[in-house]
C-alpha positions in Angstrom: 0.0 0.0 0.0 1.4 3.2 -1.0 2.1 5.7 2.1 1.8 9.5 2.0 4.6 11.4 2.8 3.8 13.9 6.2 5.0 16.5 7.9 4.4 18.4 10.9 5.5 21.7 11.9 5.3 22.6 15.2 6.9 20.2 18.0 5.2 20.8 20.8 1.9 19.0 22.9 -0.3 18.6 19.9 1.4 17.3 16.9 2.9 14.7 20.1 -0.5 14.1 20.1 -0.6 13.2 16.2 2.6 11.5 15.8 1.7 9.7 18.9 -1.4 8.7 16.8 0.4 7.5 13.6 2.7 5.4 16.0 -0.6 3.5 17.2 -1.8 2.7 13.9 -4.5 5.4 13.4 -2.9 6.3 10.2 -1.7 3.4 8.6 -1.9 5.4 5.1 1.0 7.8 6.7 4.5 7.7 7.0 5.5 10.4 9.0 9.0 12.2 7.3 9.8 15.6 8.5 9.1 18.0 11.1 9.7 21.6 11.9 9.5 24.1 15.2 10.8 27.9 16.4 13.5 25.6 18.5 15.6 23.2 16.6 16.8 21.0 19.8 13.3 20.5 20.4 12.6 19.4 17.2 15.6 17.1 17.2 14.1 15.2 20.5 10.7 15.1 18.6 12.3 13.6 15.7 14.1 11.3 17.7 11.4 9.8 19.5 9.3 9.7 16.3 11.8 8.5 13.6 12.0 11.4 11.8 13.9 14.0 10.0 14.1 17.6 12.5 14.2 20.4 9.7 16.1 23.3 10.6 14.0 26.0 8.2 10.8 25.4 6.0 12.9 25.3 2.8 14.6 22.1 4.4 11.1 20.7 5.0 9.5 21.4 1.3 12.9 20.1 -0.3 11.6 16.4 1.3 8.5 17.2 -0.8 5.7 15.7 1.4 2.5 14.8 0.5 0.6 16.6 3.6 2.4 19.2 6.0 0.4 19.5 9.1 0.4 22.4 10.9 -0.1 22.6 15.4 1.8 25.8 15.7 0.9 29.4 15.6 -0.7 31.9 13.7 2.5 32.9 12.7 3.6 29.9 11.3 1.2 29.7 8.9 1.6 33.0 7.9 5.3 32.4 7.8 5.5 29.0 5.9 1.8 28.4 4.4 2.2 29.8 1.4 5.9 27.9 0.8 4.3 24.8 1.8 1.8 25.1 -0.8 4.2 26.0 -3.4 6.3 23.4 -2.9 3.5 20.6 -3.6 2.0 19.5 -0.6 -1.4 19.6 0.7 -1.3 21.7 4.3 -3.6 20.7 6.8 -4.2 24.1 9.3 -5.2 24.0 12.8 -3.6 27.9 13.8 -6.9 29.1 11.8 -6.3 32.5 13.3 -4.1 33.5 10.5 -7.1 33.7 8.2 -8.5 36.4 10.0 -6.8 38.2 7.5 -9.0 38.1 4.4 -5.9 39.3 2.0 -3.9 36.3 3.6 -7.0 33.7 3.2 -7.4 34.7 -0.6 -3.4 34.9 -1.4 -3.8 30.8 0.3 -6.6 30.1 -1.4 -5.4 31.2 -4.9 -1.8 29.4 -4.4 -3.3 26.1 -3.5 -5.2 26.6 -6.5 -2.0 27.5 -9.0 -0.6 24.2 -7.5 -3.4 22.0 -8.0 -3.2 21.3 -4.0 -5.7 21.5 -1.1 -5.5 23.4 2.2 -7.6 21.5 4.9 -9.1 23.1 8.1 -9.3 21.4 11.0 -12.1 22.0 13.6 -9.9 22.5 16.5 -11.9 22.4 19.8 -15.4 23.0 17.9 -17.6 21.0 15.2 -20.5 21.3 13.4 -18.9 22.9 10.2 -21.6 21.0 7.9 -24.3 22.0 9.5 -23.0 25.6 9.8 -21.7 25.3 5.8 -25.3 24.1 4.6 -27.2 26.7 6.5 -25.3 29.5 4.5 -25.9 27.9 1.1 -29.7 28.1 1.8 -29.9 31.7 2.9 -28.1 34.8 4.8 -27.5 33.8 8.2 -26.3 35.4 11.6 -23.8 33.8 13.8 -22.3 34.0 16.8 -20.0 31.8 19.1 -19.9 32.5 23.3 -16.2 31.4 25.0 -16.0 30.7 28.8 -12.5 30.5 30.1 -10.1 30.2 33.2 -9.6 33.4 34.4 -5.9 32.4 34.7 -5.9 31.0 31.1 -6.1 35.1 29.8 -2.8 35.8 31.5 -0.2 37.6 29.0 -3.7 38.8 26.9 -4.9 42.1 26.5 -8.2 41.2 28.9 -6.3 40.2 31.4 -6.2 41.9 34.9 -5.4 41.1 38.1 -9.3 41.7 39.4 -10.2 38.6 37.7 -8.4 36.1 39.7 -11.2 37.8 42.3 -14.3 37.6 40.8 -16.9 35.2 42.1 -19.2 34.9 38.5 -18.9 34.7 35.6 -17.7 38.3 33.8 -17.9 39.3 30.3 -14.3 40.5 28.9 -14.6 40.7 25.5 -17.8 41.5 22.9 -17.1 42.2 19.2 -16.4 40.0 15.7 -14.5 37.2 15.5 -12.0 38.8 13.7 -11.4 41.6 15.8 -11.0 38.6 19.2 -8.6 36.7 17.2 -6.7 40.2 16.7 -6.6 40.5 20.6 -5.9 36.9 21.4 -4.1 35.1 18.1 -4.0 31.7 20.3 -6.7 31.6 22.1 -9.6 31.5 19.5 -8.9 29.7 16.7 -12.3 28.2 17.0 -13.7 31.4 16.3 -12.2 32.0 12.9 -13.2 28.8 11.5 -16.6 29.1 12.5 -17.0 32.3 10.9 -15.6 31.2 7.9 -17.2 28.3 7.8 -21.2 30.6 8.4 -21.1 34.1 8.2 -17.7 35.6 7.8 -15.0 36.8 10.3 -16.4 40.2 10.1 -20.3 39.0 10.3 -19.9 36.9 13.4 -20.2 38.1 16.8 -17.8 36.4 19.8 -18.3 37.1 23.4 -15.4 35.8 25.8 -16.1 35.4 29.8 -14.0 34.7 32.7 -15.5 31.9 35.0 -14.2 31.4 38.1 -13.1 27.9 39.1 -13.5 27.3 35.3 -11.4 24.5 33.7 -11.0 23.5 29.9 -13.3 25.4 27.3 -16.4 25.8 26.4 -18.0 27.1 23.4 -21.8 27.8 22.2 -22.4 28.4 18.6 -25.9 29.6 17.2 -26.6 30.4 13.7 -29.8 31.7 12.6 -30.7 31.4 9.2 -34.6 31.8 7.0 -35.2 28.0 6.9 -32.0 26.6 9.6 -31.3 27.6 13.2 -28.9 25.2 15.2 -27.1 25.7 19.0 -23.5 23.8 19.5 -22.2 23.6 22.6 -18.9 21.9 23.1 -16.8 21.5 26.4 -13.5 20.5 26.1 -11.2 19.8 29.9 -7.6 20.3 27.7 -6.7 21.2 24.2 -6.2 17.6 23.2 -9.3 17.5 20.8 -7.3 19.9 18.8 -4.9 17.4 18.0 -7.2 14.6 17.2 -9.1 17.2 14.7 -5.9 17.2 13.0 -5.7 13.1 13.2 -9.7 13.2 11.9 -8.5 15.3 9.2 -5.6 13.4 7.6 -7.8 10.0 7.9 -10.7 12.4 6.0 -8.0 13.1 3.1 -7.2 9.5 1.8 -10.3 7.9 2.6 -12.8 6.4 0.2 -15.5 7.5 2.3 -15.5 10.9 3.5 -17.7 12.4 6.7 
């Protein structure tokens, strides 16, 4: 059976996650070749545990000429490298959807996966629902809007953070406005966000409120879209970010299956 080539870049808790999941068998369609992060030592222990090549820049990584390039990293890193990654002939798989925020970026993406006949795949992250959200819009203008509780401690180093809300006693609303102006604020914080709105009304069309609850732990998201013929509530809880990595696993078995949910 032929195996696709993958990469990963970013070496941190998530793509251990999906190279931990490879390793078990949950990809047997996957070898896994390559993988990038901002620290090279730390990629050289990933690679070592995982059998793999550490690249020590993205031109390193596209010269191996994957199949699929995963991306568990940052906003930035898929600003940084997307592009390259698409050029270079593989398919990129994107779970830092922050970094379509910007609609300039999202297009330029769009248009160079297009030029090399490739695909860029979005993974859910710590959300869902993206066919129901998807099938709404195609039958009619639709509102949207997703609600966030959090830690209060997990805002630290954010712009709503302050030290009054490792006091508060209920839950307080620190943020109200569109998804693209949250992920602006907080680039790793709401990934969810963006690919809701892109997936129903827009980054610009879709409300987010964030609040601070105290004694809080994990996330939890409610998404409601409201459309002429569909309305629909999500609601998600999530105790760590591990579902983001298995959205990424759930994606790459999606791409070479002959049955696709």
């Amino acid at each position: 059976m032929k195996k696709y080539k993958l990469a990963l870049i970013g070496c941190g808790y998530l793509n251990e996650i999906v190279a931990n999941a490879l390793n078990a068998g949950m990809l047997p369609e996957y070898e896994l070749i390559a993988v990038l992060g901002r620290d090279y030592d730390r990629a050289r222990d990933f690679a070592d545990r995982h059998g793999c090549k550490a690249c020590a820049d993205i031109e390193e990584l596209v010269a191996l000429q994957a199949d699929f390039t995963a991306e568990a990293a940052s906003v930035k890193a898929v600003q940084e490298y997307g592009e390259t990654v698409l050029q270079g002939g593989s398919n990129l798989v994107v779970l830092s959807i922050g970094a379509f925020a910007d609609r300039d970026f999202y297009e330029r993406v769009k248009n160079t996966a297009a030029a090399n006949e490739r695909r860029v795949y979005i993974a859910s992250g710590a959300v869902g629902g993206f066919d129901i959200l998807r099938t709404a819009a195609l039958m009619s203008p639709i509102t949207a809007s997703i609600g966030a509780q959090k830690a209060p401690a997990s805002l630290r180093n954010t712009p709503l953070f302050t030290e009054d809300l490792m006091d508060i006693t209920v839950a307080q609303s620190v943020f109200h406005g569109t998804t693209k102006e949250g992920i602006a604020l907080l680039p790793t914080k709401v990934n969810v966000a963006i690919a809701t709105a892109l997936a129903s009304a827009g980054p610009e069309q879709t409300t987010m409120n964030i609040s601070a609850v105290p004694g809080f732990k994990g996330d939890k998201y409610k998404i409601e879209i409201q459309g002429e013929e569909v309305s629909a509530e999500l609601n998600i809880y999530s105790r760590t970010s591990a579902i983001a990595a298995w959205s990424v696993v759930r994606v790459l078995q999606n791409a070479v299956s002959p049955i696709v949910f």
